[in-house]
VODO-547588 format. One record per atom (N, C-alpha, C): x, y, z; residue in one letter. Coordinates in steps of 0.1 Angstrom, whole numbers, padded with zeros to 4 digits. Layout:
PT X Y Z a $
...
END
This chain:
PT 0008 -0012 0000 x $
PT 0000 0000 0000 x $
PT 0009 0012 0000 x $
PT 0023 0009 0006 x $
PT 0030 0023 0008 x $
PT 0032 0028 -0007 x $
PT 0037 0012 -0013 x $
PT 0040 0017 -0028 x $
PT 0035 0025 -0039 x $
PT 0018 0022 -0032 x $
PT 0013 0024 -0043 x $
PT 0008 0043 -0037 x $
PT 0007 0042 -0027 x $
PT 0012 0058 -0025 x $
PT 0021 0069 -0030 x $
PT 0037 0060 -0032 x $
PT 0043 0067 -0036 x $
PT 0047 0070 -0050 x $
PT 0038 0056 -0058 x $
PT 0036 0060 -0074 x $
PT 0023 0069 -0072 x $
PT 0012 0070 -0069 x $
PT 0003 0083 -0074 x $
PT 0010 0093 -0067 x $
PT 0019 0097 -0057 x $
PT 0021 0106 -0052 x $
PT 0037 0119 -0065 x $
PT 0040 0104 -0073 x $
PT 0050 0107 -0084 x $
PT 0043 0108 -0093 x $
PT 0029 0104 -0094 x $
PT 0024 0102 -0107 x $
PT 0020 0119 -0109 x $
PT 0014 0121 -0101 x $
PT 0011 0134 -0099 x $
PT 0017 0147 -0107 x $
PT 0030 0147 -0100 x $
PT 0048 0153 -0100 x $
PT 0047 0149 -0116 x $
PT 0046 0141 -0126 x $
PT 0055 0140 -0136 x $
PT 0042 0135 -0147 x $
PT 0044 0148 -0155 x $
PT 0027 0143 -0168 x $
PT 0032 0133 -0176 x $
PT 0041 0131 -0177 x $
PT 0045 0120 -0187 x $
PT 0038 0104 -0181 x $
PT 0044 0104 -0169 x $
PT 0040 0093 -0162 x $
PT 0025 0093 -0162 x $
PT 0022 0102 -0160 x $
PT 0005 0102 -0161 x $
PT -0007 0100 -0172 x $
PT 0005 0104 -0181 x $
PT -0002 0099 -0199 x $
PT 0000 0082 -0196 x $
PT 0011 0077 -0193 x $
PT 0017 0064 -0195 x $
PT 0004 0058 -0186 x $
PT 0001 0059 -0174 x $
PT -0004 0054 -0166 x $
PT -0020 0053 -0171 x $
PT -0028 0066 -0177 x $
PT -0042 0064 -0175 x $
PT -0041 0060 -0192 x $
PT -0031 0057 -0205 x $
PT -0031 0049 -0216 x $
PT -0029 0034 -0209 x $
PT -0024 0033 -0199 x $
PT -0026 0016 -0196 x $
PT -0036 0010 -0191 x $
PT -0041 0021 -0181 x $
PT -0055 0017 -0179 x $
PT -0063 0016 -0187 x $
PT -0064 0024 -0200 x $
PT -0073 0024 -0211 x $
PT -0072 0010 -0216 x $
PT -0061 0007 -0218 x $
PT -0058 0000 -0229 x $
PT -0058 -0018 -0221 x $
PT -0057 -0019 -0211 x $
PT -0061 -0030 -0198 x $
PT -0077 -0030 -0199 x $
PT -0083 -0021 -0194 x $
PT -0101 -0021 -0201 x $
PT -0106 -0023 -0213 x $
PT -0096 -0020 -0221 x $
PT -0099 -0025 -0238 x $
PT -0100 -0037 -0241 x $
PT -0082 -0042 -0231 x $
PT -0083 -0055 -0235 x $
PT -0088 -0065 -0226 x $
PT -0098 -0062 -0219 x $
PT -0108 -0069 -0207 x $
PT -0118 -0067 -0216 x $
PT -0126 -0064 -0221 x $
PT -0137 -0060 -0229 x $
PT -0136 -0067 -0245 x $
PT -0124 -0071 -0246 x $
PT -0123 -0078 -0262 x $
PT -0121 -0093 -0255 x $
PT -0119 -0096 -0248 x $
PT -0117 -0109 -0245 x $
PT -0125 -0122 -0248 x $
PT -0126 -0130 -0259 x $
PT -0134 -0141 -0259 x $
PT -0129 -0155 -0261 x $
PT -0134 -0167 -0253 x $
PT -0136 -0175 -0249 x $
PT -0139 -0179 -0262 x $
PT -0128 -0192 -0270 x $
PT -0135 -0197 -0283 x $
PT -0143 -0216 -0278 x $
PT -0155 -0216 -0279 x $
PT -0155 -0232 -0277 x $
PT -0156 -0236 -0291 x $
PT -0149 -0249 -0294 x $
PT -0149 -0253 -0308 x $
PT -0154 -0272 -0307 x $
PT -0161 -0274 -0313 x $
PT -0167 -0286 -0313 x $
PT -0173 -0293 -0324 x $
PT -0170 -0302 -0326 x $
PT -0172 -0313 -0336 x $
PT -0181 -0326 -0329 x $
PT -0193 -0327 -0323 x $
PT -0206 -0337 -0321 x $
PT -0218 -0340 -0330 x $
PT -0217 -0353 -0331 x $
PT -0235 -0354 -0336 x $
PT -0233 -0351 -0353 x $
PT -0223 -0352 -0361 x $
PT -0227 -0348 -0375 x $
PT -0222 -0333 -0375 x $
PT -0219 -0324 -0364 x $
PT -0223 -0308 -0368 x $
PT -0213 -0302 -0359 x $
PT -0206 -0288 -0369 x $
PT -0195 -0283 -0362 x $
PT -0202 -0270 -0354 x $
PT -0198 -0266 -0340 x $
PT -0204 -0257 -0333 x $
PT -0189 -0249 -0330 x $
PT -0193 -0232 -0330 x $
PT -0183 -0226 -0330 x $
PT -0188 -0213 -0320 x $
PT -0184 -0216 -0304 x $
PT -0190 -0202 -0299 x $
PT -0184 -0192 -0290 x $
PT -0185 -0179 -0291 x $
PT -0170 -0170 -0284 x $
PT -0183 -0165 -0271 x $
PT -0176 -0168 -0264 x $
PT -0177 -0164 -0252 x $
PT -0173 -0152 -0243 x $
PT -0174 -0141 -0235 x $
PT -0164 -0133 -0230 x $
PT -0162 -0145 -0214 x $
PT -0153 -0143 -0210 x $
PT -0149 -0152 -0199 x $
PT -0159 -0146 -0185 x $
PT -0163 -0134 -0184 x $
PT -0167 -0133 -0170 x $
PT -0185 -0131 -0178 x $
PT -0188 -0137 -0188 x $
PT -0205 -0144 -0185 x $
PT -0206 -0150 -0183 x $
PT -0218 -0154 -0173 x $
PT -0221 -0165 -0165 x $
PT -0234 -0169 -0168 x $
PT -0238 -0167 -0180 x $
PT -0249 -0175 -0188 x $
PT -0249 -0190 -0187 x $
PT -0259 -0199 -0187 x $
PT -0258 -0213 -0187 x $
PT -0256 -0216 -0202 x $
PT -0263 -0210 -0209 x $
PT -0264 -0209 -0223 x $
PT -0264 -0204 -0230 x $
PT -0251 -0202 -0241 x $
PT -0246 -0191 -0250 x $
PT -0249 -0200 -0263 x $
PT -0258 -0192 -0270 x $
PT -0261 -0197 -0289 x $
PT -0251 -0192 -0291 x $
PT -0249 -0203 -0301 x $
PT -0237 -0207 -0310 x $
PT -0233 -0191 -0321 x $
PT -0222 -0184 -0319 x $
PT -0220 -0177 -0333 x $
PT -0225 -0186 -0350 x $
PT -0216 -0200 -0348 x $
PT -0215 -0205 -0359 x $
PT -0219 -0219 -0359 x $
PT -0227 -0230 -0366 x $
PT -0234 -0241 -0362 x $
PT -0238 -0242 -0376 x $
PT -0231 -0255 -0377 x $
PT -0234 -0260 -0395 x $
PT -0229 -0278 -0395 x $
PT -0239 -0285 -0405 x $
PT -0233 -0301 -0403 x $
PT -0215 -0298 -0407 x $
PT -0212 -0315 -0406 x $
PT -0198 -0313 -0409 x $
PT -0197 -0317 -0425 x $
PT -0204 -0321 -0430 x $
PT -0204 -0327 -0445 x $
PT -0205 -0311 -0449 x $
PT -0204 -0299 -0449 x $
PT -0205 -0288 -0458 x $
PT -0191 -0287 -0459 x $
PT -0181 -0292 -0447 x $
PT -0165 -0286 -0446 x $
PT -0162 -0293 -0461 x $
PT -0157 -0281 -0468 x $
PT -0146 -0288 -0481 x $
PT -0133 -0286 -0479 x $
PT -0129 -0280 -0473 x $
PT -0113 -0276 -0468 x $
PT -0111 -0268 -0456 x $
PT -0100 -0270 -0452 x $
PT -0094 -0261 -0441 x $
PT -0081 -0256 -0445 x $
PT -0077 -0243 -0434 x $
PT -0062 -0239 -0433 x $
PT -0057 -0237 -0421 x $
PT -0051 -0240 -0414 x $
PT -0047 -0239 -0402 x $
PT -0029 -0233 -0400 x $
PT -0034 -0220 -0394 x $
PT -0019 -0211 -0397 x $
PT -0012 -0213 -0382 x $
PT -0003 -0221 -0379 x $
PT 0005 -0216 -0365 x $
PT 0015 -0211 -0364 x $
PT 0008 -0199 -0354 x $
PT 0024 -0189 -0350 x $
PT 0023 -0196 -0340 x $
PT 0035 -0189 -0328 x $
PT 0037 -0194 -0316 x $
PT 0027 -0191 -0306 x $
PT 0021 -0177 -0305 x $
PT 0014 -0174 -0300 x $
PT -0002 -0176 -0306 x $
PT -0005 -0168 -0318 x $
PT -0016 -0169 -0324 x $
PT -0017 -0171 -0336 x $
PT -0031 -0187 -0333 x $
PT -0030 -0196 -0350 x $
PT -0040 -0189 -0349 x $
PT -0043 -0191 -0366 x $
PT -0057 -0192 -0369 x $
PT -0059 -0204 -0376 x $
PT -0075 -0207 -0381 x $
PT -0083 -0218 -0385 x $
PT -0091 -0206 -0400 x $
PT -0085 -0213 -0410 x $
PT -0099 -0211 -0418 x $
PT -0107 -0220 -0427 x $
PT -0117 -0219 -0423 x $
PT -0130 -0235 -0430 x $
PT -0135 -0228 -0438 x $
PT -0131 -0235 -0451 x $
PT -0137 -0235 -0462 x $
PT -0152 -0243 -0464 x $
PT -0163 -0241 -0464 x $
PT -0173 -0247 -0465 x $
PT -0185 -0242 -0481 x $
PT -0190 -0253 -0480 x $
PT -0201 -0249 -0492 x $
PT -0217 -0256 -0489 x $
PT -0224 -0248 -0491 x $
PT -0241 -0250 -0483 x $
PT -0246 -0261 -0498 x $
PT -0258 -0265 -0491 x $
PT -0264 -0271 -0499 x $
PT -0267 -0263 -0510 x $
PT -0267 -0245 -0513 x $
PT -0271 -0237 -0526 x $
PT -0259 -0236 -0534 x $
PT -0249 -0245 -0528 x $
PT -0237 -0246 -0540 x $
PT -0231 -0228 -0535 x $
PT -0233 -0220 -0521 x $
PT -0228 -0209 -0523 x $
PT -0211 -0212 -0512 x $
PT -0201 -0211 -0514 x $
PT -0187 -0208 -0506 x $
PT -0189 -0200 -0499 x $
PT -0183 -0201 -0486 x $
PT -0178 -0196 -0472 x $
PT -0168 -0201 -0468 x $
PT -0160 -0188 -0463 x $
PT -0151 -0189 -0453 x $
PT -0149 -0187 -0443 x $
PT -0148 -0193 -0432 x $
PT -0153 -0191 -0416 x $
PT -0136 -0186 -0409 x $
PT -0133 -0179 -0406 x $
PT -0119 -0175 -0400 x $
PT -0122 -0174 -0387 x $
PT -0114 -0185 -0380 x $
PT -0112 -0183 -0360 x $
PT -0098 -0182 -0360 x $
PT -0094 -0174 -0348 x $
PT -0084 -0173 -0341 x $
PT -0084 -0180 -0333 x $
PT -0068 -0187 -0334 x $
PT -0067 -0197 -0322 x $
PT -0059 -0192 -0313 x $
PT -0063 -0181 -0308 x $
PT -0053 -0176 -0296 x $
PT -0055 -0188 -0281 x $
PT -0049 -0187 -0274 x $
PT -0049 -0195 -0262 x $
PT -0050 -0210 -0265 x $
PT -0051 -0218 -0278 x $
PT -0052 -0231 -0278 x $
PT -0038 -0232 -0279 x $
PT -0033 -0247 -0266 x $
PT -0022 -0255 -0268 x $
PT -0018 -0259 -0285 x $
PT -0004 -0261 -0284 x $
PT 0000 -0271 -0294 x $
PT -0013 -0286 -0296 x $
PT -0012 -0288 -0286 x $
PT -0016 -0301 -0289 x $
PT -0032 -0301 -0291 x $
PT -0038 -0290 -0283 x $
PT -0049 -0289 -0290 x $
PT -0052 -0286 -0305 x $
PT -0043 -0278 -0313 x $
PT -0045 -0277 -0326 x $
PT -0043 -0288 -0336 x $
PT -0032 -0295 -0333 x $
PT -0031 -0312 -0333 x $
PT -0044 -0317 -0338 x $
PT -0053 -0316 -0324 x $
PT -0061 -0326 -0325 x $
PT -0075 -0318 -0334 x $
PT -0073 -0307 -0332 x $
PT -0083 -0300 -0344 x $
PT -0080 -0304 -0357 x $
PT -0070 -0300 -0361 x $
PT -0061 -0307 -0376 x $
PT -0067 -0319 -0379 x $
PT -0062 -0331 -0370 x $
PT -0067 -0338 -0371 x $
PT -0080 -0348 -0374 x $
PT -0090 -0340 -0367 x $
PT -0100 -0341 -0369 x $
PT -0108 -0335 -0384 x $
PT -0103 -0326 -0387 x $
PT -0104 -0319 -0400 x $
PT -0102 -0327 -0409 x $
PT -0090 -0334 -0411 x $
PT -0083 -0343 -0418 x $
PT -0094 -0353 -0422 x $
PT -0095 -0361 -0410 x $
PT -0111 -0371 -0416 x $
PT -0121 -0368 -0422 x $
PT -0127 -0354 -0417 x $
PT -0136 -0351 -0420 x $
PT -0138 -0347 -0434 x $
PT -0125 -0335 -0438 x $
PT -0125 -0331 -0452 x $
PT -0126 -0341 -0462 x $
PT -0114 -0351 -0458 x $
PT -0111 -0366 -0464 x $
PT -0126 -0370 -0469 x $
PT -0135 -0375 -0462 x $
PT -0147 -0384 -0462 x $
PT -0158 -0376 -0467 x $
PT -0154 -0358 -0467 x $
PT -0162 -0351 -0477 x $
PT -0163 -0348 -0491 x $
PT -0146 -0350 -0495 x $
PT -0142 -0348 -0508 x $
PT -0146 -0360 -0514 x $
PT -0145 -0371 -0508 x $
PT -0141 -0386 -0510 x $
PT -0159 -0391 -0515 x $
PT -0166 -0386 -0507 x $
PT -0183 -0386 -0507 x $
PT -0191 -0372 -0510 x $
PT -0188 -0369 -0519 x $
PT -0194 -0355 -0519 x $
PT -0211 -0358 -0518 x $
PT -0217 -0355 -0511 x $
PT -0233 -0355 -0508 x $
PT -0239 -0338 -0513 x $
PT -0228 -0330 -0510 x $
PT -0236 -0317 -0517 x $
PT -0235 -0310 -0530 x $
END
């Protein structure tokens, strides 16, 4: 507590410090307020894709995105070290293309793995079977 006395009591004393300080505050609320929670799921035939902010406490958040898996015709999956992204290539039953882009910020290695992975069969068994 003393410390923090003696930063507002310098913060005060020096504008520079004071720009610095209430831009980080800004910019700490910015980035509390953009925060989302990706759940990604492949059950039942149908891929579910839903962003979340972490401090809702909803029981139930509708889906942003929610489509069978036989539409997937391709994917791309880009990993940086910090932030991959996913992009699904899909096509609807009116023959129209989409591209669905997620960020995979906060998924492990091995979670992307097993996304990949799972892509892999699926694209596989849709090119292989085309039903649309």
């Amino acid at each position: 507590m003393l410390v923090c006395l003696v930063v507002l009591e310098q913060t005060f004393k020096n504008p520079l410090l004071d720009c610095l300080l209430i831009t980080g505050i800004i910019l700490l609320i910015i980035a509390l307020t953009k925060i989302r929670t990706i759940t990604y799921e492949f059950s039942g035939g149908c891929v579910t894709i839903r962003k979340i902010h972490p401090f809702t406490f909803k029981k139930f958040v509708s889906p942003d995105v929610e489509f069978p898996q036989t539409y997937i015709r391709d994917y791309n999956v880009q990993n940086n070290m910090v932030l991959g992204s996913l992009v699904l290539k899909i096509k609807s039953k009116r023959n129209k293309s989409y591209a669905i882009k997620i960020r995979l910020f906060g998924f492990s290695h091995s979670q992307r793995k097993q996304i990949n992975s799972s892509l892999i069969s699926i694209v596989s068994k849709n090119n292989f079977n085309p039903t649309i």
